[in-house]
N, C-alpha and C positions, 0 to 999 in steps of 0.2 A: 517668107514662106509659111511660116510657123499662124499668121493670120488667117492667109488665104487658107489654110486647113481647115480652120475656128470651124464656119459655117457648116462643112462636109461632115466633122466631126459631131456637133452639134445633131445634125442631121439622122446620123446614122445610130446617135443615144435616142433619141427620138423614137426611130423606128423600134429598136431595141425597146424601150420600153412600152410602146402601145402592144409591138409582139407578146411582152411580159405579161400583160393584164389580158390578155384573151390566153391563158392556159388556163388549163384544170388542176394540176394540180403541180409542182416542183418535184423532178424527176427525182428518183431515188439514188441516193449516193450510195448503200452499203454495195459492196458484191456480192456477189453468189447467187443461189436460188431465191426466187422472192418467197417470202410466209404466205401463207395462204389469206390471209387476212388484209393484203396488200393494196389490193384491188376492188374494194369491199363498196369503198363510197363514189367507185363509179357503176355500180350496180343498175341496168333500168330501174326508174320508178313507171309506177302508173298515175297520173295525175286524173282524177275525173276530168278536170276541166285543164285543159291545154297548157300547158307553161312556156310558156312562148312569145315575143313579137311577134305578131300578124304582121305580114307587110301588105301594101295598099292595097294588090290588085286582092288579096284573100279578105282585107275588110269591106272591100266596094262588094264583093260577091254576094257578103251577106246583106249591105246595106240595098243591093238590086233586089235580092227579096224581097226586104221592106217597101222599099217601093212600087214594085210590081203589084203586089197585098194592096196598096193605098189605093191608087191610081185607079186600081180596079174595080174598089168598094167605093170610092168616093166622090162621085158623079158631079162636078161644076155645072148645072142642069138647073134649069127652073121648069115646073111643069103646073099642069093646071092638077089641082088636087081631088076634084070630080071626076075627072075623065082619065088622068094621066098621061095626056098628050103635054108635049112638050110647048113653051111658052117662048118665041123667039123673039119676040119683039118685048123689051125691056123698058122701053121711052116712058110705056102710059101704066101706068097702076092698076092693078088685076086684083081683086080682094082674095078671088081662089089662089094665088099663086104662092107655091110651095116649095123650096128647094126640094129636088128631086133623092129622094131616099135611100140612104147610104150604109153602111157601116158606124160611120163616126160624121159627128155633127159639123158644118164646115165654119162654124160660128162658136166656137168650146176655146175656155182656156188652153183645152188640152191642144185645140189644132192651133193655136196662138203660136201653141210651142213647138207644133211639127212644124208651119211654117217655116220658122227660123231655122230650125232642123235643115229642111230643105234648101235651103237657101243656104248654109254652113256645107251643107254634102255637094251643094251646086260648086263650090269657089274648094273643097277639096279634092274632089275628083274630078274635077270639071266638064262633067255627065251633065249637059244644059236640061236635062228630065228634067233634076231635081230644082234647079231656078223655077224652069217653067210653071213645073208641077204647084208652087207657091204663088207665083204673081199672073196665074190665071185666074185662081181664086181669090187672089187679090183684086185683079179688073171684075169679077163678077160682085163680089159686095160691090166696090165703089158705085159700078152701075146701080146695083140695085137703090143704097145709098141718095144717090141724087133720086131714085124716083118716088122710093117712099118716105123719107125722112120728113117731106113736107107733113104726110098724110098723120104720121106718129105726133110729131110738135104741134099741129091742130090737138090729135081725140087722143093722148097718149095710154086714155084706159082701152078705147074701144079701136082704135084703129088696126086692121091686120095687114100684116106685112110679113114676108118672108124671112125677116133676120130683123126680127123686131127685139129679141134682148141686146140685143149691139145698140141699137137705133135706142132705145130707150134704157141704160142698165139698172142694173139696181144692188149690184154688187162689184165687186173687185173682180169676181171671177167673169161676168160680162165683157169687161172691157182691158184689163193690165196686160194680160198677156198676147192677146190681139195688136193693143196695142205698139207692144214693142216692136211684133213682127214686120209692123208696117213702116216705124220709123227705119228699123235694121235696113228694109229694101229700100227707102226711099233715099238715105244717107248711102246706099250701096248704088243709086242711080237707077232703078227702079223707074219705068214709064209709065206707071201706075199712077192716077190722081186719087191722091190722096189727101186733100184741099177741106173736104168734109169731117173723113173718118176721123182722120189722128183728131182733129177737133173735140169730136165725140165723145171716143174713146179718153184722151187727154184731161180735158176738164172735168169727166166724171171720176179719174184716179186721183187730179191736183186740186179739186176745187169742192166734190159732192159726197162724195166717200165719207162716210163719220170718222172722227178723229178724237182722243183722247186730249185733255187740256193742252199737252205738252206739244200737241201734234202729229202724233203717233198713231196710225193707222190702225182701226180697231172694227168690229162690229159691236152690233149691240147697240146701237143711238136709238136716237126719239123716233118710235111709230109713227107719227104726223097725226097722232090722235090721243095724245098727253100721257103715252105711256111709254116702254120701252121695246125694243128686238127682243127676242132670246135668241142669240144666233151663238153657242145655245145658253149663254147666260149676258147679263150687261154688261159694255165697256169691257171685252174679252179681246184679248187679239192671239191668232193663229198664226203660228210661224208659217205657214202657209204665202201670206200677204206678202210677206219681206220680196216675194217673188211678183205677186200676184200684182203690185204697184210699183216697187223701188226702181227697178230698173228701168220704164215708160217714165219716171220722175226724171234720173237720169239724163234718158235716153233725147228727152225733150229737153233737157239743156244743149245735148251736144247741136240737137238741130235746128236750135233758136238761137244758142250764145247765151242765154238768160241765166248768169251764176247763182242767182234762185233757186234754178232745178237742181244744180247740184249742192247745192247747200241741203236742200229740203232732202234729196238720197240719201247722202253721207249721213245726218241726222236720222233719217229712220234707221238705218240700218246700227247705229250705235243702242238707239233707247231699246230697241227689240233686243240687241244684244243682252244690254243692262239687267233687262228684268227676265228673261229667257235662257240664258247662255250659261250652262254650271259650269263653273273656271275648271274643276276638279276632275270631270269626266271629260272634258272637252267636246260636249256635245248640247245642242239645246233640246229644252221642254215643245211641247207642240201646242199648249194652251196654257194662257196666262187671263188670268179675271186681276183684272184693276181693284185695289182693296182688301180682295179672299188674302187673311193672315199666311194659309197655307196653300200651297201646292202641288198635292201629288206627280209627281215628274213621269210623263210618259214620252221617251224619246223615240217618236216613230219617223221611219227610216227616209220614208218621203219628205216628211216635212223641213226634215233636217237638209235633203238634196235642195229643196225650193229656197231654202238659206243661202245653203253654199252656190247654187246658183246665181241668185242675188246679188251676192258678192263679185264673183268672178265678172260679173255682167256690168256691175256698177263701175270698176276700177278699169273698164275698158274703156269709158269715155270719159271718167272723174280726172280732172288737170294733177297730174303730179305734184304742182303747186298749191293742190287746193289745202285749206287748214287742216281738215279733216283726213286726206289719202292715207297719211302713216298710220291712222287710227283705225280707220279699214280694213287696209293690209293686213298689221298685224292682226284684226279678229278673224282673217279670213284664215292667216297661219296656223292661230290658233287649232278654229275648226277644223282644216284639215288634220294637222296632228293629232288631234283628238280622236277624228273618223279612222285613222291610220291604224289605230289601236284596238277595231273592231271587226276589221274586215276577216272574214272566215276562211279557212283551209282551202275551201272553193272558190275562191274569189268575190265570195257575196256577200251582203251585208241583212242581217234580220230585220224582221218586220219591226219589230221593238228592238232597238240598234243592239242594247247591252240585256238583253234576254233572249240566249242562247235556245230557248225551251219555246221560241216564233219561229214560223219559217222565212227562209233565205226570197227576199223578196227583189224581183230583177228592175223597175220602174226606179229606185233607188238608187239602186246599181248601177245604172245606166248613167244617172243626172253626175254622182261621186266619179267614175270615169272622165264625163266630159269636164266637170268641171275641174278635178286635179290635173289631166293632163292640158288643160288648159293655163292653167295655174303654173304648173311645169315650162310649160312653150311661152309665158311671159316673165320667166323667171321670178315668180309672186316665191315659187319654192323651189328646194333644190332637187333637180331632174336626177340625180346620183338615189335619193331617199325616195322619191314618190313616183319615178318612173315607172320600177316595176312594178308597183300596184295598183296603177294607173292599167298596166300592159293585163294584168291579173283580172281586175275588173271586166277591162272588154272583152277578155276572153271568156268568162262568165257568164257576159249578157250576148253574145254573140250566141254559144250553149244552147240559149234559149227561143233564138230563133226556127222557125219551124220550114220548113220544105217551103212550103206554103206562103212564108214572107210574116204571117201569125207569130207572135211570138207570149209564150208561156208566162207566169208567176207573177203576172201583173196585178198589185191590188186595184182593188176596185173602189172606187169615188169614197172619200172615207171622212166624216168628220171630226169632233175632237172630245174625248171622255177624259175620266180622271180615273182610269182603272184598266188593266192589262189586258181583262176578257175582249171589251171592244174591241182592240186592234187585232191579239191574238188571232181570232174567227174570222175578219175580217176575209171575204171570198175574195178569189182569183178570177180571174177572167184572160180569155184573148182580144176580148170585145172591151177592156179597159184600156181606153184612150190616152191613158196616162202616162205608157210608154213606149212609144213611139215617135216621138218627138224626141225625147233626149237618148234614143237607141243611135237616130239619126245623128246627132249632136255630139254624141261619143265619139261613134266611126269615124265622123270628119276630123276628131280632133285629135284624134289616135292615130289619123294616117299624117298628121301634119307633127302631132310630137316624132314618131316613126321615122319621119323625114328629117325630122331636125337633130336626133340625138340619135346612137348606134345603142339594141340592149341586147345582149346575146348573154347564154350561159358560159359562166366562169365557175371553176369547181362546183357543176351542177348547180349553182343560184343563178335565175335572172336576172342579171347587172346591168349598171350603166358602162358604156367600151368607149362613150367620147362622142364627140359633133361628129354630124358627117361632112 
């Protein structure tokens, strides 16, 4: 008898105790009247920004903004640039023809990254929009792709074409983040051909890209006319990159098998660390010169998400077995922990991460979101420590969303100084591409941590309550 109890008994500690960790506070033992001071720390607060798990259908609401805003501004159109009559026959090469005029460019690092965005919001909510919305513009490069790609590899100075920095790059920012979006859908089964592009894109990130001796991804190489870049000084690299390549390095091992790519990820992402990464702050620099004795550390807020992005993105497809995984990992812990210890009263993070006297910049916001709770939902960290600030986060950049699907405090295209005024000043925009993509990117992965872990308030703090 005393067996057959076990289970029941077991059971009923159980309940008991999950009951226990969802109170507020342990009831009062004295008797009598209570003090007046009794009741004091379940007082409302006013939080500016929400304290709270959003649950799905409240983060799909705001992410339907977002996409309604996109959808609307961003025309998959070719048109003739003369006349502005639309261009439907795609087969024969038009020299007038012009994607049709948007909001936001359908060829930008920045849409590389809504893409995937959309494609993450598509398999979270599973609102087929947000697929569509991606691999429509997916099929309209590829078309365009086969028809001008010849014309560019003939005259690559003079030849025009519609999405001719794709077709021809000349940076990281052309092709990485494009890049990946296209492997993501294609490994997600995508009917997109993509037979050309990732080509394109791929060999210009593995093979064209200037590199440091070590192989470390950098600007600043030979001009082709015996002298050097200033992008904006020689042999500099921008933590910017770590995103802007690593993950399309990655990305194109998982979709070849070739443990090359991911040797060469795991690799960049360590040497960047190495010479970038202050162990102390737990936060990286955003510009590193090969050689300069010194350098001024400016930790802005973005550059540091295109890191932590990086990361979270590489260890999605890098073999647990590989030499290198634990050595990922743990820098990615690191940085998290690090960013954990800056985040503001409001859920946001400054434009210069550890300079309170910037403003609260949301583009950053958004990328620290998705990627912790993402980091969370693969157990990289523990969902008890970085859930609620994961949940903090999005509720910050959600905030910033507008009626409209616009969303606020976005910095604008920013490159890399050795001094605080740059970034400080650095303008806002709505019309900054750069967050929208990981706003998308957040949502999905907020409703999928959401899904997977219970957080409600416990003695007034957002806590972890357990799996669902």
């Amino acid at each position: 008898m005393k067996n057959r109890l076990k289970p029941c008994v077991a059971g009923v500690l159980a309940a008991c105790a999950l009951h226990a960790s969802a109170q507020q506070a342990p009831a009062p033992q004295e008797k009598g009247p209570a003090a007046a001071d009794a009741m004091l720390h379940a007082l409302d607060v006013h939080y500016p920004t929400p304290y709270r798990a959003m649950d799905a259908v409240e983060v799909k609401a705001v992410l339907d903004r977002v996409f309604d805003y996109l959808d609307k501004v961003t025309p998959a159109e070719v048109i003739d640039q003369r006349t502005g009559a639309p261009i439907t026959d795609l087969s024969r090469p038009n020299a007038n023809a012009v994607l049709k005029p948007g909001d936001f460019r359908l060829t930008s690092y920045e849409w590389g990254v809504t893409y995937t965005g959309m494609l993450a919001a598509g398999a979270a909510t599973g609102d087929r929009r947000y697929t569509d919305y991606a691999l429509k513009r997916h099929e309209l490069l590829s078309r365009l792709t086969k028809t001008f790609l010849p014309l560019v590899q003939a005259d690559r100075e003079h030849a025009a074409a519609p999405i001719k920095s794709f077709l021809n790059p000349h940076a990281l920012d052309d092709a990485g983040a494009l890049c990946q979006s296209f492997l993501k859908a294609k490994l997600e089964g995508s009917p997109v051909d993509y037979s050309q592009m990732i080509p394109i894109c791929g060999d210009f990130v593995t093979k064209k890209e200037y590199r440091l001796k070590d192989g470390t991804l950098a600007r600043g190489g030979p001009d082709g006319r015996g002298g050097v870049k200033m992008r904006p000084l020689p042999d500099t690299l921008w933590l910017d990159d770590m995103f802007m390549g690593v993950p399309t390095i990655a990305y194109l091992g998982k979709a070849t098998g070739d443990a090359r790519y991911y040797d060469d990820a795991a690799r960049q992402v360590l040497q960047f660390s190495k010479r970038m990464f202050n162990k102390n702050l737990g936060i990286y620099m955003h510009g590193y010169v090969e050689g300069l004795r010194d350098h001024p550390e400016m930790h802005w807020a973005r550059a540091n998400g295109w890191a932590v992005m990086a990361m979270v993105e590489v260890l999605e497809v890098l073999p647990k077995t590989h030499k290198d995984y634990k050595a990922v990992l743990d820098q990615l812990r690191a940085h998290v922990k690090g960013l954990a210890s800056y985040q503001t009263k409001d859920g946001f993070w400054h434009q210069l991460i550890d300079r309170n006297d910037t403003y609260q910049e949301t583009s950053a916001t958004a990328i620290y979101a998705y990627a912790i709770a993402r980091a969370v939902n693969r157990g990289y960290v523990d969902a008890q420590a970085y859930g609620p600030m994961a949940n903090l986060a999005w509720d910050a950049v959600a905030s910033k969303v507008q009626p409209n699907g616009q969303i606020e405090g976005i910095c604008v295209g920013t490159g890399m100084a050795f001094d605080p005024a740059f970034y400080a000043y650095r303008p806002t925009s709505v019309k900054a591409a750069h967050g929208y993509g990981p706003t998308l990117l957040a949502g999905a992965e907020i409703i999928a941590m959401n899904r997977k872990f219970r957080f409600g308030l416990n003695d007034s703090g957002l806590m972890y309550q357990g799996v669902r």
